[in-house]
KEGUVO-270843 format. One record per residue (C-alpha): residue number from 0; residue in three letters; x, y, z. Coordinates in steps of 0.1 Angstrom, whole numbers, plus 5000, padded with zeros to 4 digits. Example, Ala and Ser with C-alpha at 12.3 -4.5 7.8 and 13.67 -1.06 7.14 Angstrom:
2
<site n="0" res="ALA" xx="5123" yy="4955" zz="5078"/>
<site n="1" res="SER" xx="5137" yy="4989" zz="5071"/>
This chain:
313
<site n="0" res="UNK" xx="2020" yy="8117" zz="3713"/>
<site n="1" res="UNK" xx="1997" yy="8131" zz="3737"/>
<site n="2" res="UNK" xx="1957" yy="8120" zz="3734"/>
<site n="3" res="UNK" xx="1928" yy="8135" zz="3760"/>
<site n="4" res="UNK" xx="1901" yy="8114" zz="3771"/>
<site n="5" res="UNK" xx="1871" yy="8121" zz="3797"/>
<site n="6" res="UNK" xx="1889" yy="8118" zz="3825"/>
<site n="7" res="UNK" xx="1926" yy="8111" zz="3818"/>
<site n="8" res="UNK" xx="1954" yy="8116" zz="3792"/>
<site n="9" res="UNK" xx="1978" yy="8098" zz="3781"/>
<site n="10" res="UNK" xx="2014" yy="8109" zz="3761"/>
<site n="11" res="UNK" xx="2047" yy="8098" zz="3751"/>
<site n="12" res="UNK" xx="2071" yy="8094" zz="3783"/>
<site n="13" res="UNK" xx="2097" yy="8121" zz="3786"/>
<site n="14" res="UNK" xx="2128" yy="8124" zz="3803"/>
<site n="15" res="UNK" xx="2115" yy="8148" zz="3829"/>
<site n="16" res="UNK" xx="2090" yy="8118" zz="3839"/>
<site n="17" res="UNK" xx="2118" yy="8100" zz="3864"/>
<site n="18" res="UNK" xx="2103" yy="8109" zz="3895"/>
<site n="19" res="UNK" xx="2072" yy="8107" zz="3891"/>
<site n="20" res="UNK" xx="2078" yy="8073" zz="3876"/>
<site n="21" res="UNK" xx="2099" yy="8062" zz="3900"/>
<site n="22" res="UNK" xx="2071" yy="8073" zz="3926"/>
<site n="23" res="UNK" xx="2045" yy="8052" zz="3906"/>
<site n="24" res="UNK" xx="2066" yy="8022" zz="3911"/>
<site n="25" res="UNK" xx="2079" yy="8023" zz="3941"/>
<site n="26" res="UNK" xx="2041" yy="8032" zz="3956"/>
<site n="27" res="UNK" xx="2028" yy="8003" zz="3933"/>
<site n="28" res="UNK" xx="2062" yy="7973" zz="3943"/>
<site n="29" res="UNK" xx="2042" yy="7950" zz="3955"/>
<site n="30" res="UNK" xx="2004" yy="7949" zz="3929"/>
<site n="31" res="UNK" xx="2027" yy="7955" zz="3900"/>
<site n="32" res="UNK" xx="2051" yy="7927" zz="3909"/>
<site n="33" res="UNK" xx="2024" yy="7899" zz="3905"/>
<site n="34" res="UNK" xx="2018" yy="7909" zz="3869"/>
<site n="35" res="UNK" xx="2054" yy="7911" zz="3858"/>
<site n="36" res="UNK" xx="2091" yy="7893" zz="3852"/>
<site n="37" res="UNK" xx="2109" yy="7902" zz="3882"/>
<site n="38" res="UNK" xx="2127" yy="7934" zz="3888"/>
<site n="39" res="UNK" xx="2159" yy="7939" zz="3909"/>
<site n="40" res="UNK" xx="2166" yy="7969" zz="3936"/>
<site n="41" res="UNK" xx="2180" yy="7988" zz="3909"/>
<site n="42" res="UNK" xx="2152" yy="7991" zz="3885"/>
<site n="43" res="UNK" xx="2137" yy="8014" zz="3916"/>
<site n="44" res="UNK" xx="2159" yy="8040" zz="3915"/>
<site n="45" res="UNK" xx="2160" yy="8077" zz="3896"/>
<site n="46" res="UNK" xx="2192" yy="8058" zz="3876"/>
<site n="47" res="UNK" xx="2172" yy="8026" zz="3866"/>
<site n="48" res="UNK" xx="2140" yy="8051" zz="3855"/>
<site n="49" res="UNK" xx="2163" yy="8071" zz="3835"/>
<site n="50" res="UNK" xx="2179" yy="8040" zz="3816"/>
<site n="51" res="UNK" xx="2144" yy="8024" zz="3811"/>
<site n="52" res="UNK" xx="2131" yy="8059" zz="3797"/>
<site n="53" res="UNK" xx="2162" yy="8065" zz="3776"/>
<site n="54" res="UNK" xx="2157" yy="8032" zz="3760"/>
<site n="55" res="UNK" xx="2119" yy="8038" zz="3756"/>
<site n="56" res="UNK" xx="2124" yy="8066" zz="3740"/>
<site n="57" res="UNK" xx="2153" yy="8051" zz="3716"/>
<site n="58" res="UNK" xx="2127" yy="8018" zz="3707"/>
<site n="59" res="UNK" xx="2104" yy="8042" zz="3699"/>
<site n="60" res="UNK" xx="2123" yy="8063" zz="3670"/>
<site n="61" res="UNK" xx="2132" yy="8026" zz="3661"/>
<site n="62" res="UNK" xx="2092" yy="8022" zz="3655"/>
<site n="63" res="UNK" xx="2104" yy="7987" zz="3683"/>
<site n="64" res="UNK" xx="2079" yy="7998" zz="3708"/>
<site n="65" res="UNK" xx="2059" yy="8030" zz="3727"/>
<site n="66" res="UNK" xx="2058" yy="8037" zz="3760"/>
<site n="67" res="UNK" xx="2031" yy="8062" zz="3773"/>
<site n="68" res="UNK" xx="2025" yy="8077" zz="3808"/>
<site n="69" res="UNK" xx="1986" yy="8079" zz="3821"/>
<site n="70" res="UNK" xx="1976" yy="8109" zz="3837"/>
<site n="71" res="UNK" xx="1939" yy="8123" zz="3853"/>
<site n="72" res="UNK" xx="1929" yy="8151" zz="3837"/>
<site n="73" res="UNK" xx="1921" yy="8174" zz="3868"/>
<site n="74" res="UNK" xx="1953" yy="8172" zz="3887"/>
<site n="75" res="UNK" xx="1980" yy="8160" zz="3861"/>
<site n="76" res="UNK" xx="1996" yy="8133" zz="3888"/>
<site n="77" res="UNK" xx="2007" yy="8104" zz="3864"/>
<site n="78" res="UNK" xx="1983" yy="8070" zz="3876"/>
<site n="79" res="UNK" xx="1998" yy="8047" zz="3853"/>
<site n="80" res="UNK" xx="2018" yy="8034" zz="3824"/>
<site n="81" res="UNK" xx="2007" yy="8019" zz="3793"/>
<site n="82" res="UNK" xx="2032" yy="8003" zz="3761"/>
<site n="83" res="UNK" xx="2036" yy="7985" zz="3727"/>
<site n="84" res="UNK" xx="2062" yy="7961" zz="3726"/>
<site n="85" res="UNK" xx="2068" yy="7935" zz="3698"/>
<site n="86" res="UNK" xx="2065" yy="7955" zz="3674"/>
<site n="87" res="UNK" xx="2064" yy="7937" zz="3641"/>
<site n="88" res="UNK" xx="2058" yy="7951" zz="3604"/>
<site n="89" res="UNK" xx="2056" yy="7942" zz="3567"/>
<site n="90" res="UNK" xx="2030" yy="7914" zz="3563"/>
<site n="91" res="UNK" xx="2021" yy="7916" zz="3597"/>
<site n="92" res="UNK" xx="2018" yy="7950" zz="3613"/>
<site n="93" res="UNK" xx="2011" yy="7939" zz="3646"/>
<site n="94" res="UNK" xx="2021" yy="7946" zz="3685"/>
<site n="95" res="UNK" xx="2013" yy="7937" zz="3721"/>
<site n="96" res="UNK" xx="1998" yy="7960" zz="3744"/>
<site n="97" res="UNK" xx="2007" yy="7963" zz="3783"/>
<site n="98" res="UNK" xx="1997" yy="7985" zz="3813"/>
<site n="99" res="UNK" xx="1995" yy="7994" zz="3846"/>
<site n="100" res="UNK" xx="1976" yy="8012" zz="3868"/>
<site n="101" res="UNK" xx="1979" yy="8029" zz="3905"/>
<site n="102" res="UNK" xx="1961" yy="8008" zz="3927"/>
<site n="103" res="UNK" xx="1944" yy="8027" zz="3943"/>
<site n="104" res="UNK" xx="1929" yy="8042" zz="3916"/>
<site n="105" res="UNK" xx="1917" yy="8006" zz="3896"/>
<site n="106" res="UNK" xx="1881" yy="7998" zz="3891"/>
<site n="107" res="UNK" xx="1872" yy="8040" zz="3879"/>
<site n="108" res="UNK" xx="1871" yy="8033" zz="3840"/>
<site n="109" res="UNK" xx="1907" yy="8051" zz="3839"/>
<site n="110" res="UNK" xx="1926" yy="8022" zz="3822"/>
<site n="111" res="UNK" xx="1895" yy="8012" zz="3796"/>
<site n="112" res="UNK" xx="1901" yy="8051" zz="3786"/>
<site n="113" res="UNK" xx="1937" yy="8047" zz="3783"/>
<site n="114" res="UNK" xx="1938" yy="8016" zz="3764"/>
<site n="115" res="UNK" xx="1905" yy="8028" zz="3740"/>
<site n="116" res="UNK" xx="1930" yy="8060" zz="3733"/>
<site n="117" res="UNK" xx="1963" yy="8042" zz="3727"/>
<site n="118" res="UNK" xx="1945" yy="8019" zz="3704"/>
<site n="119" res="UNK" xx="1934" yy="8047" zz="3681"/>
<site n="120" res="UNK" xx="1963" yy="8059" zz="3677"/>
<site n="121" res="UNK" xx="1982" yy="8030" zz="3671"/>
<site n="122" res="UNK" xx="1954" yy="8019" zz="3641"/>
<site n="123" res="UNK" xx="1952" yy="8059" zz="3629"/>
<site n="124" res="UNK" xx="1989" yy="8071" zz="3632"/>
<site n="125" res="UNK" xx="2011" yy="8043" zz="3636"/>
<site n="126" res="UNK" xx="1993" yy="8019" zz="3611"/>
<site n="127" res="UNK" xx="1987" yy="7986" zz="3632"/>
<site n="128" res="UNK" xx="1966" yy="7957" zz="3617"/>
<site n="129" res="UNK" xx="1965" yy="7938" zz="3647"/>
<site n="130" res="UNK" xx="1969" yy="7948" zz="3686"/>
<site n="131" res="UNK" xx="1973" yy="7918" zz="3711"/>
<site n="132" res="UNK" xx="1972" yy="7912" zz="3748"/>
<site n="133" res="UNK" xx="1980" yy="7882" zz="3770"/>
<site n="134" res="UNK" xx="1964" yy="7888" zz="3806"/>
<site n="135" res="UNK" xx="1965" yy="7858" zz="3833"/>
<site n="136" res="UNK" xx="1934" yy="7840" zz="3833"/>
<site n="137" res="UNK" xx="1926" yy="7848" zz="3868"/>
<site n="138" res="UNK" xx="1928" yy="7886" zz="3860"/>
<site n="139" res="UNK" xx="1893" yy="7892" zz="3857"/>
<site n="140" res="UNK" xx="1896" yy="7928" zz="3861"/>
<site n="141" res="UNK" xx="1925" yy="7936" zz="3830"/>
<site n="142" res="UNK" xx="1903" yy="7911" zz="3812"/>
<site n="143" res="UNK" xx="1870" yy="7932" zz="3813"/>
<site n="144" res="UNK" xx="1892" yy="7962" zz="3804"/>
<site n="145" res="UNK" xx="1902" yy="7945" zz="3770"/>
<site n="146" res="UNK" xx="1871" yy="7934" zz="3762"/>
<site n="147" res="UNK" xx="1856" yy="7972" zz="3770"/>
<site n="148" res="UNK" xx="1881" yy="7985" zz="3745"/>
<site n="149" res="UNK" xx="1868" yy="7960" zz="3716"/>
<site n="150" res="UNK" xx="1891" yy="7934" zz="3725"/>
<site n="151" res="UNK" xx="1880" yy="7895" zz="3720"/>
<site n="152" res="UNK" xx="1889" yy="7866" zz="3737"/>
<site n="153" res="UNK" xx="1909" yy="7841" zz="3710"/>
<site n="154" res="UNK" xx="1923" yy="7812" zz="3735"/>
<site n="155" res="UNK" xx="1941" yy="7801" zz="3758"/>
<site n="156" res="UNK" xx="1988" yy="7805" zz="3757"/>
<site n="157" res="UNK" xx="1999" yy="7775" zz="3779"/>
<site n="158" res="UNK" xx="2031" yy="7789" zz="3803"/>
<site n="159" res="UNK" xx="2046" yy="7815" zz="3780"/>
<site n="160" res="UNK" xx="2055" yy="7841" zz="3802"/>
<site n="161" res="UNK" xx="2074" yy="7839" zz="3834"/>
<site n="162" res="UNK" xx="2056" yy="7863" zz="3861"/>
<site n="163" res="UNK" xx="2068" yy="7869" zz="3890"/>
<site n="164" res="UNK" xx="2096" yy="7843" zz="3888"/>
<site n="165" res="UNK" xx="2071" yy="7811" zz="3875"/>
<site n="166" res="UNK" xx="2057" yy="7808" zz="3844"/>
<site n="167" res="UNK" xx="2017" yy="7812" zz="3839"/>
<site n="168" res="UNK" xx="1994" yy="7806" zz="3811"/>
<site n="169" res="UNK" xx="1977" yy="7840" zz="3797"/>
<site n="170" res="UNK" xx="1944" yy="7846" zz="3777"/>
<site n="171" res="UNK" xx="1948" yy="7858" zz="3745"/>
<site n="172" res="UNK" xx="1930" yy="7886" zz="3735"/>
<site n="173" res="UNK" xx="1931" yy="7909" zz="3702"/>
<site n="174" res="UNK" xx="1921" yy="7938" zz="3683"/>
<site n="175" res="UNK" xx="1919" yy="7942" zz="3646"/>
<site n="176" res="UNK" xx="1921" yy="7976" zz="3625"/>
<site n="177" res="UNK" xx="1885" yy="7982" zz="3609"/>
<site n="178" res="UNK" xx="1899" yy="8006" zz="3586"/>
<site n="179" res="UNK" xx="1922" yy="7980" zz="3569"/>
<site n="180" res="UNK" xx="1887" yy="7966" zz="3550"/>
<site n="181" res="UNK" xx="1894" yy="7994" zz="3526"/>
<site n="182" res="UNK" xx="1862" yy="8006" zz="3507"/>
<site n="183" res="UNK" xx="1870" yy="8001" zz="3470"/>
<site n="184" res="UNK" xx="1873" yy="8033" zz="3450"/>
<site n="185" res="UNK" xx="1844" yy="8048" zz="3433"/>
<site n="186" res="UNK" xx="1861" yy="8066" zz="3408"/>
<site n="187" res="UNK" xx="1874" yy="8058" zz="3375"/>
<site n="188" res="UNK" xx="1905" yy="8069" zz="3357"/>
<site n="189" res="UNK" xx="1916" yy="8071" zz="3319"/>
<site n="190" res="UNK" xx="1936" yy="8086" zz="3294"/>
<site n="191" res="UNK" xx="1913" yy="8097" zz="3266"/>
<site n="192" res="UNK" xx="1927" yy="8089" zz="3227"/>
<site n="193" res="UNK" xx="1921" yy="8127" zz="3215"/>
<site n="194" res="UNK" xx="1948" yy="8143" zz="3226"/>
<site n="195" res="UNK" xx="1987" yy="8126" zz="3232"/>
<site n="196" res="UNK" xx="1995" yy="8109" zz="3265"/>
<site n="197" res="UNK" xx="2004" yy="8121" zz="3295"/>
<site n="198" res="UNK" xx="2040" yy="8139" zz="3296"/>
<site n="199" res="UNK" xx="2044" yy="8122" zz="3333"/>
<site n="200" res="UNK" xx="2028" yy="8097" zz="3357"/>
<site n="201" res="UNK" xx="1994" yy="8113" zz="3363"/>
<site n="202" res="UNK" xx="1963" yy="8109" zz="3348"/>
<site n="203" res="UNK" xx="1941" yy="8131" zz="3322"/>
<site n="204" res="UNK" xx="1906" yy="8127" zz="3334"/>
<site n="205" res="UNK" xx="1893" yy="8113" zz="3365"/>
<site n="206" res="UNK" xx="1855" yy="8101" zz="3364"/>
<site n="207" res="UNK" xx="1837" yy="8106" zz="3399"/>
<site n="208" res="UNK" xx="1801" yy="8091" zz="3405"/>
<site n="209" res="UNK" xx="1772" yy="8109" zz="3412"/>
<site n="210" res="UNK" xx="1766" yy="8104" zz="3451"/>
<site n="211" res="UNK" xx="1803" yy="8099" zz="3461"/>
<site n="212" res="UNK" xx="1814" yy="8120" zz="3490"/>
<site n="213" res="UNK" xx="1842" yy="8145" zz="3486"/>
<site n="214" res="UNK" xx="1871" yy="8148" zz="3510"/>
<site n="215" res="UNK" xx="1892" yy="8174" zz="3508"/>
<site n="216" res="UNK" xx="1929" yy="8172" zz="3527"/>
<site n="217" res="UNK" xx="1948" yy="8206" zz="3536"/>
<site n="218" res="UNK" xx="1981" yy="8216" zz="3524"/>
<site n="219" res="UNK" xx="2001" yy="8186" zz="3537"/>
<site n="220" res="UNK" xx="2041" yy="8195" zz="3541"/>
<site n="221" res="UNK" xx="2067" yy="8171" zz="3553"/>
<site n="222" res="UNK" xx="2070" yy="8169" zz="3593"/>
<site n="223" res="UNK" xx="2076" yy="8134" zz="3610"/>
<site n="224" res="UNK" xx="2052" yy="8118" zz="3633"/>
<site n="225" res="UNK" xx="2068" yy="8140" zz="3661"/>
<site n="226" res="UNK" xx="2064" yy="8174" zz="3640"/>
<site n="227" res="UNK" xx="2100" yy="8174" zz="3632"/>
<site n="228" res="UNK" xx="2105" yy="8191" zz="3595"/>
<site n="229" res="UNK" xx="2138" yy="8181" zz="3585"/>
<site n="230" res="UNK" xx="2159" yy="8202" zz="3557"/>
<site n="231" res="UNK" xx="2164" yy="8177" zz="3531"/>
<site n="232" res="UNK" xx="2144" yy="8184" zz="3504"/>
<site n="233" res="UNK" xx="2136" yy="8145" zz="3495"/>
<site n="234" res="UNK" xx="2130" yy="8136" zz="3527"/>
<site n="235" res="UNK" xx="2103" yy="8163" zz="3532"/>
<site n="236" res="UNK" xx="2088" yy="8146" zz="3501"/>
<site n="237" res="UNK" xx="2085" yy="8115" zz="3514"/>
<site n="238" res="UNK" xx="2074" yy="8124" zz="3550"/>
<site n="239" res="UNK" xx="2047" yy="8145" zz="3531"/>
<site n="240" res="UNK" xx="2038" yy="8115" zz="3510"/>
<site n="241" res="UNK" xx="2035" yy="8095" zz="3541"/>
<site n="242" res="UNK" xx="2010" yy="8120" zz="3559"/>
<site n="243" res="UNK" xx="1990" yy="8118" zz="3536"/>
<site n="244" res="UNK" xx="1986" yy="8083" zz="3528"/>
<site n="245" res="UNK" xx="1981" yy="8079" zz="3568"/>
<site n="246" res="UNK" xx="1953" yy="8105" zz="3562"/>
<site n="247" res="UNK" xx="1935" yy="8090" zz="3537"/>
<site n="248" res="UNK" xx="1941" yy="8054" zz="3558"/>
<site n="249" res="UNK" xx="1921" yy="8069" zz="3587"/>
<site n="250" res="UNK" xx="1889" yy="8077" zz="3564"/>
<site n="251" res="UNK" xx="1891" yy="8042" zz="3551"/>
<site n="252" res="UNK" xx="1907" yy="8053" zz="3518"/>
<site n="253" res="UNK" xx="1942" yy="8049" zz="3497"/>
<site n="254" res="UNK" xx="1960" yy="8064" zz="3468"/>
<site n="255" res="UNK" xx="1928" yy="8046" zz="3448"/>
<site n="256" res="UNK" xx="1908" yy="8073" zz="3458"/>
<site n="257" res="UNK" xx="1923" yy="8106" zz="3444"/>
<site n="258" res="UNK" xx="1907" yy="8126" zz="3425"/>
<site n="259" res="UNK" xx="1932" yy="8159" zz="3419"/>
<site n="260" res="UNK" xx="1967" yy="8161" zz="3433"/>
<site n="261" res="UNK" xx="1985" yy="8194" zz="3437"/>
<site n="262" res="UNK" xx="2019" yy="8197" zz="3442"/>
<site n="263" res="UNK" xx="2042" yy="8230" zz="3452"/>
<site n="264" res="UNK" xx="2077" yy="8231" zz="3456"/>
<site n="265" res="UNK" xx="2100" yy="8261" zz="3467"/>
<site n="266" res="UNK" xx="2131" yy="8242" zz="3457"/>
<site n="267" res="UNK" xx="2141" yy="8220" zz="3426"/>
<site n="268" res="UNK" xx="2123" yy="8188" zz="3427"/>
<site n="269" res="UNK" xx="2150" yy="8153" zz="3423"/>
<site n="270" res="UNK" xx="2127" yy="8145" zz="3394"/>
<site n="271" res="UNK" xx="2145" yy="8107" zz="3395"/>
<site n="272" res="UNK" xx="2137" yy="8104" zz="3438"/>
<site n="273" res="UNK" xx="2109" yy="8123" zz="3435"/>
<site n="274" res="UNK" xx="2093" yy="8098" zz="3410"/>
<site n="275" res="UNK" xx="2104" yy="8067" zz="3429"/>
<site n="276" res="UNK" xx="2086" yy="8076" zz="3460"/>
<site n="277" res="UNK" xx="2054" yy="8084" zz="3434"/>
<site n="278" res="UNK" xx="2052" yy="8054" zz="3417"/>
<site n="279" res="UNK" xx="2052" yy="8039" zz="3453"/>
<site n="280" res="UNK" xx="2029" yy="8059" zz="3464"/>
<site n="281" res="UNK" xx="2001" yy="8054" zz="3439"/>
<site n="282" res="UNK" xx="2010" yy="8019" zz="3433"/>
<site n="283" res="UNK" xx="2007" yy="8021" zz="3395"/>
<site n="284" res="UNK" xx="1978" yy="8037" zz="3396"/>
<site n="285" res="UNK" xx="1986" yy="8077" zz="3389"/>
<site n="286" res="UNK" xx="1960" yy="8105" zz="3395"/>
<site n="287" res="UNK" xx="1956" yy="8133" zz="3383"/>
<site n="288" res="UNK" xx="1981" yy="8156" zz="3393"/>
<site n="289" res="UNK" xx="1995" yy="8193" zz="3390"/>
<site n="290" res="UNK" xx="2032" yy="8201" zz="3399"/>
<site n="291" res="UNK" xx="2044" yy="8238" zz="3404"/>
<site n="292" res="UNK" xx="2076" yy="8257" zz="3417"/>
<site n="293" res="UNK" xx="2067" yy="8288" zz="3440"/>
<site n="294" res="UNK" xx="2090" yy="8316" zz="3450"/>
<site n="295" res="UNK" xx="2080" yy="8299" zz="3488"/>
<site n="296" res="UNK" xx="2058" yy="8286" zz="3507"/>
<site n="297" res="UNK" xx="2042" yy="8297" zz="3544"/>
<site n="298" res="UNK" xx="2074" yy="8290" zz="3563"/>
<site n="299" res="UNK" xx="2110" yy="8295" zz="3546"/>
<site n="300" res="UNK" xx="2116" yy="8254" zz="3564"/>
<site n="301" res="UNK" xx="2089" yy="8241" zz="3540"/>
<site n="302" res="UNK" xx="2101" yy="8229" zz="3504"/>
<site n="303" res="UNK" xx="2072" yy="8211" zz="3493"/>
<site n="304" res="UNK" xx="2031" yy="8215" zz="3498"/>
<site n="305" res="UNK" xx="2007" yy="8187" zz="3485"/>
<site n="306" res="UNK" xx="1972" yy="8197" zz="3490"/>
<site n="307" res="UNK" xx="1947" yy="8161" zz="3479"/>
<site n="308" res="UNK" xx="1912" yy="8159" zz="3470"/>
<site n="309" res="UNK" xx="1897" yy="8129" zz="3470"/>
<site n="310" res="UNK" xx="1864" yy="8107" zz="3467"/>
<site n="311" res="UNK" xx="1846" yy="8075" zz="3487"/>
<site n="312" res="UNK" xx="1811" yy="8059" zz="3478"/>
């Protein structure tokens, strides 16, 4: 991940990030140590940096937690870190968010940036309901920064986190995911009694109001979240599935909304997987829908293309 703000950026913490890290905590001991469990000699050395990126990065193909660096813009010298732990899913979708910053450089407006970006992306790409944060009451400072970034106050956690060896009571704050008050569908679909039923799961006609807005999606093929195209056929499916639906998420819209599907494949389709992870992915509710086999596609990696037109009121 890497996300550009004003004056800062923030991305995905490499490997190649130890000493700079290291630098940022060793600098930063003292300030960070009042805001955290406590940390032994060996957490501030290249070795204990190493580990603790290692395992960020192994959390975070786990979808357990991100950790991002902060950097300014102008001279690229990493100010800060900034993370999602407690990652939970299914009904809930939720995580906790965490940071610091350099000390010398708090009070600029660098951390509201960082958190404002980290939240977008963890509503628009990683498909979070719910973000929350627990500051210590008399952290004015990391509260105003919450509360910049459309955070809001919801009470008071009574000693539920040991800082700095004894255990303090935080203000809770959270975030919600406007884009998860999904506008309902303006279009209508049906199968029409004149001619015989569909020969798959898709739709014959698909009714769009006057007035709706059209939104048209690109070609979408099957990379990961990291851009990673893998060479299994079904699982280029799926990934390609899951772009999409994380597309239409971040204009407010689902499945619902489809007007015309179009599906190419340079490679036999598993007709039984391939309409699993359909029927999934509509929820019942098919659209209309073209499938065709290519001689190939723009790059001999792809296998499958799925362009998607939809519709919103």
């Amino acid at each position: 991940m890497f996300m550009q703000g004003k004056q800062i950026y923030v991305r995905s913490v490499e490997e190649s990030d130890v000493e700079a890290l290291l630098k940022l905590e060793k600098e930063n001991r003292d300030f960070f140590q009042r805001f955290t469990g406590l940390r032994g000699d060996e957490f501030y050395t290249s070795e204990g940096q190493l580990e603790r990126i290692r395992k960020a990065r192994e959390s975070s193909k786990a979808d357990q937690g991100y950790l991002y660096v902060i950097g300014l813009r102008d001279t690229g010298e990493m100010i800060g870190e900034i993370m999602l732990t407690e990652v939970v899913r299914e009904n809930l979708q939720s995580c906790w968010i965490g940071y610091f910053l350099d000390q010398d450089h708090n009070g600029k407006g660098y951390m509201t940036e960082a958190v404002q970006l980290v939240v977008k992306f963890a509503f628009q790409e990683l498909k979070f309901h719910r973000i929350e944060a627990g500051v210590m009451p008399h952290n004015l400072g990391s509260i105003q920064v919450l509360l910049k970034a459309g955070f809001h106050k919801e009470g008071i956690a009574r000693k539920n986190v040991k800082i700095n060896g004894k255990w303090e009571d935080h203000q809770t704050l959270a975030i919600l995911n406007e884009a998860d008050e999904e506008q309902p569908s303006p279009i209508q679909r049906y199968n029409p009694p004149v001619i015989a039923p569909p020969i798959g799961p898709y739709t014959h006609v698909t009714q769009v109001p006057r007035g709706a807005g059209l939104v048209v999606f690109s070609g979408q093929v099957g990379t990961d979240r990291e851009g990673n195209l893998p060479d299994d056929m079904k699982q280029q499916v799926e990934n390609t599935l899951a772009n999409i639906e994380r597309l239409l998420a971040a204009e407010s819209m689902s499945a619902d909304h489809i007007v015309k599907i179009n599906i190419w494949a340079a490679q036999e389709v598993d007709w039984d997987h391939f309409h699993q992870v359909w029927e999934k992915f509509h929820g019942g509710k098919a659209p209309a829908m073209t499938m065709a086999y290519v001689p190939a596609l723009a790059m001999p990696s792809i296998q499958v293309e799925i362009e998607v037109w939809a519709a919103k009121g």
